[in-house]
C-alpha positions as CSV (number, residue, x, y, z in Angstrom):
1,X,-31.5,-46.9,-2.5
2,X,-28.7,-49.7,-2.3
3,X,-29.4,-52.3,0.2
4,X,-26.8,-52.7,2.7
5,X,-26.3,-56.4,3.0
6,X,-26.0,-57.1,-0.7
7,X,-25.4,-53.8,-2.3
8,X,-28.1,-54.5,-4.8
9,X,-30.7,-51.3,-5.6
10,X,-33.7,-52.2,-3.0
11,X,-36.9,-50.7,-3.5
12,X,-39.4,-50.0,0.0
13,X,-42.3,-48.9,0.4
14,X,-42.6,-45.3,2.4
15,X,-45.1,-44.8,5.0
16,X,-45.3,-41.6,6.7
17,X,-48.2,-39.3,8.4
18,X,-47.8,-35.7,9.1
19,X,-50.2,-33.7,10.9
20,X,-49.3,-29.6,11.0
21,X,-51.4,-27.2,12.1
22,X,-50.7,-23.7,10.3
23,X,-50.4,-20.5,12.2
24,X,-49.2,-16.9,11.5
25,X,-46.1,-16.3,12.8
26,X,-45.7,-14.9,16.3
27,X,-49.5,-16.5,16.7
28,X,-50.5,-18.2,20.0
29,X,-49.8,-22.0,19.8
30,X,-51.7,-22.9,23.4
31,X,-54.8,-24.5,21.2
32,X,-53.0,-26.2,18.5
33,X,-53.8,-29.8,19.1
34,X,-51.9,-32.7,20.9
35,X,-49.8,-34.7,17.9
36,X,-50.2,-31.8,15.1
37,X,-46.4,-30.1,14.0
38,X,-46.6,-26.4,14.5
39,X,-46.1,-24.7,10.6
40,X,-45.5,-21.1,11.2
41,X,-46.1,-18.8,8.2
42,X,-44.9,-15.1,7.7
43,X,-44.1,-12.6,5.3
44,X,-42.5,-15.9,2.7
45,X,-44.7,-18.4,0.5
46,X,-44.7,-21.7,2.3
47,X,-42.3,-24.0,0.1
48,X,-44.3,-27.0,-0.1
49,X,-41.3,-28.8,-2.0
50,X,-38.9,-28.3,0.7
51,X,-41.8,-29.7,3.5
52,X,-42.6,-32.6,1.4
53,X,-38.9,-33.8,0.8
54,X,-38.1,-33.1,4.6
55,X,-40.9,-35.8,5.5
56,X,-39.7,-37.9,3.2
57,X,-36.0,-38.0,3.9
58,X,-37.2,-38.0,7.7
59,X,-39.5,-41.6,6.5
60,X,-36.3,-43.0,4.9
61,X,-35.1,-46.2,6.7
62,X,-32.0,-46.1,8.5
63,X,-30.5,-48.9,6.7
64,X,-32.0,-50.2,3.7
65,X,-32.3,-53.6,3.3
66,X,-34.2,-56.1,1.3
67,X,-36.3,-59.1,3.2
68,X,-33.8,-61.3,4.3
69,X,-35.0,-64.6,2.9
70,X,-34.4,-62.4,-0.5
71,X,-31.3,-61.4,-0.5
72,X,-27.4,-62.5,0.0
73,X,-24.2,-61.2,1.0
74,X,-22.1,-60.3,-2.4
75,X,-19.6,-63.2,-3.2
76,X,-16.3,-62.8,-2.1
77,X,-17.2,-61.3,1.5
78,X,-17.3,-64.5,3.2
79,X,-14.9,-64.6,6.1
80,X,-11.4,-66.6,5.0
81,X,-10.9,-69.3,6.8
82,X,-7.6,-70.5,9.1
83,X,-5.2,-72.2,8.2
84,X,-2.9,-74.1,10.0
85,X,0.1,-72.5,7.6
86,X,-0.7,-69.3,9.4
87,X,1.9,-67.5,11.4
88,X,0.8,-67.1,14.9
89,X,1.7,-64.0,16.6
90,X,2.4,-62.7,20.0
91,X,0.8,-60.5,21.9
92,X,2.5,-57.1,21.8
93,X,1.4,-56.4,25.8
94,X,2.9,-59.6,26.8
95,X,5.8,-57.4,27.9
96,X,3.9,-55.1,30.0
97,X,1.7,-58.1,31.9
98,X,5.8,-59.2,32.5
99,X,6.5,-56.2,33.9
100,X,3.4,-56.0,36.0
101,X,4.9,-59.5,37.8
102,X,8.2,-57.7,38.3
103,X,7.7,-57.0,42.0
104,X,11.5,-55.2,41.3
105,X,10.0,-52.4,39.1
């Protein structure tokens, strides 16, 4: 994964607990326990591959990012500063707030 702040690869740990209780298809669910992930199996082999890598995109942070005492923002991305050589300009809705005083339009 590539951390977000510093765009360095970032390695987390991945904690994640699944509990599934596995029924035959169509099977009554009423007594599966509170908490447990209903797994339904049919006719088809249960693709343990597919399960497994499910979990473990669904464990995946949603931003990853290393501790923040570890790591920086690139160089270069700092915010440039003002200067007083800078143009100022106007406000393109400065002519509607005029026309809003207008008591003649």
């Amino acid at each position: 994964m590539v951390c977000q702040r510093c765009l360095e690869l970032v390695v987390l740990p991945i904690h994640s607990a699944c509990d599934y209780a596995v029924v035959k298809e169509g099977a009554n669910t009423q007594s599966v326990p509170k908490g447990y992930d209903v797994l339904e199996l049919g006719e088809d082999p249960l693709d343990l591959l597919a399960l497994v890598e499910e979990e473990l995109l669904l464990a995946l942070p949603i931003v990853p990012v290393h501790d923040p005492k570890d790591c920086q923002q690139p160089v270069g991305l700092e915010e440039p500063e003002s200067s007083e050589d800078e143009v100022t300009r106007s406000n393109p809705f400065s002519v509607l707030a005029q026309l809003k005083r207008d008591p003649n339009v």
